[in-house]
Structure formats: structure tokens, C-alpha cells
C-alpha positions as CSV (number, residue, x, y, z in Angstrom):
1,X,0.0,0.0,0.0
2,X,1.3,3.2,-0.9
3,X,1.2,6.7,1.6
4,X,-1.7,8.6,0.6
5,X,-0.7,12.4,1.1
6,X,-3.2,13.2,3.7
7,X,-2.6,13.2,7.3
8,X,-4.1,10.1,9.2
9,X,-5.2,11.0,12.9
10,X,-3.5,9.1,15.0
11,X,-5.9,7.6,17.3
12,X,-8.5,6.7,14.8
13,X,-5.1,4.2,13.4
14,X,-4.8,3.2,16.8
15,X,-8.2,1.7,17.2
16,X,-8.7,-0.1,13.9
17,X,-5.2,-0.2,12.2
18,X,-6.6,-2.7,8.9
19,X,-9.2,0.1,8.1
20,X,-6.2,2.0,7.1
21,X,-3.4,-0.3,6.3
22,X,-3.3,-3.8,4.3
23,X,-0.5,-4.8,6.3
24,X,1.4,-4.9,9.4
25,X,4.1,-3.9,7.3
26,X,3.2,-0.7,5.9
27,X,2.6,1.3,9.0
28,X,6.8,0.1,9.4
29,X,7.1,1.9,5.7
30,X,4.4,4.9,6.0
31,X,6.7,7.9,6.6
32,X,3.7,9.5,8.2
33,X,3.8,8.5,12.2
34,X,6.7,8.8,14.4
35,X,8.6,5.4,15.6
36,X,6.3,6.0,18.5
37,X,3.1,5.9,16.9
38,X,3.9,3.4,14.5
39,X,4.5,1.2,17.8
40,X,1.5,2.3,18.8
41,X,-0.5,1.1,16.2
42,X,1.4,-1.9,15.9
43,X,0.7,-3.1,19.5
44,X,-3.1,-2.1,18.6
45,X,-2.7,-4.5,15.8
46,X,-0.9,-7.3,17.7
47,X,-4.1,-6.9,20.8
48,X,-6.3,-7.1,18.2
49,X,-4.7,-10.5,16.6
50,X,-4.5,-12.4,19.6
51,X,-8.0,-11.4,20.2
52,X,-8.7,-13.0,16.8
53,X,-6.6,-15.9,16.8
54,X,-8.3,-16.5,20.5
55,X,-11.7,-16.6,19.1
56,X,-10.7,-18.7,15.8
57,X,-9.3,-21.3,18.7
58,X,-12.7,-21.2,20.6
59,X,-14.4,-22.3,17.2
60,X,-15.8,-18.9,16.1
61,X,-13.6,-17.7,13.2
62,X,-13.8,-13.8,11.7
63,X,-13.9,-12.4,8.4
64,X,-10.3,-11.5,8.3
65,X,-7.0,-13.6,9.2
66,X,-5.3,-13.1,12.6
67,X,-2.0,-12.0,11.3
68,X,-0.3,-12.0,14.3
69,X,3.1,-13.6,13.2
70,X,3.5,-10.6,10.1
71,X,2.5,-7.9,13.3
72,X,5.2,-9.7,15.3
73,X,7.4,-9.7,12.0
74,X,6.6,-5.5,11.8
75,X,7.4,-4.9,15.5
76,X,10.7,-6.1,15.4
77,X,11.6,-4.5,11.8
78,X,10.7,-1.4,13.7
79,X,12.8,-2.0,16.6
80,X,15.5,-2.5,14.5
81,X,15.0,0.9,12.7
82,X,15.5,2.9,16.1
């Protein structure tokens, strides 16, 4: 996903970060956020997964896949850009 020139509020990223990004990834990439808030919305995204990959293990599956591992993946790229 490319950065779209507009500003993204930051806490709107924070609650729902796949509304505004197809992957953990790109919120490493967008040149928008701060290391901070990109941490910020990455740990959103990882709460969110485990919630997800909780629920898939109680037998009720979502529309969308967990991606916990490529969150996991995007934290530590990020850590390693600091």
C-alpha cells in the first residue's frame, strides 16, 4: 500500500489499524507516524490478533486472518530501525 498524502489521525489508526493499512508492514514503511506511533498502532494491531486468533481457537472464526506472526514480524523490523 502506498502513503496517501493526507494526514491520518492518529488515534482513529490506533483503534482499527486494517481500516487504514493492508498490512502490518506498511505502517513500518508509511513515513507518516513517528517510531512512536507506529509502535502504537502496531501493539493495537498485535491486541487485536491475539483477540482474533483466541476466538478462531474457541471455534468462532472472523472475516479476516489473525495476522499475528506478520505484526510480530513489523514490531521487530521497527525495533531494529530505532
Amino acid at each position: 500500500m502506498t502513503n496517501p498524502p493526507e494526514k491520518l489521525e492518529i488515534e482513529a489508526v490506533v483503534r482499527d489499524p486494517p481500516d487504514y493499512f493492508g498490512a502490518p508492514m506498511d505502517v513500518v514503511n508509511d513515513s507518516r507516524f513517528t517510531h512512536d506511533e507506529k509502535r502504537r498502532v502496531l501493539e493495537s494491531w498485535a491486541v487485536d490478533a491475539q483477540l482474533r486468533s483466541q476466538a478462531e481457537a474457541e471455534n468462532m472464526p472472523g472475516k479476516d486472518l489473525p495476522q499475528l506472526q506478520e505484526v510480530h514480524v513489523a514490531l521487530l523490523e521497527l525495533q531494529k530501525q530505532k
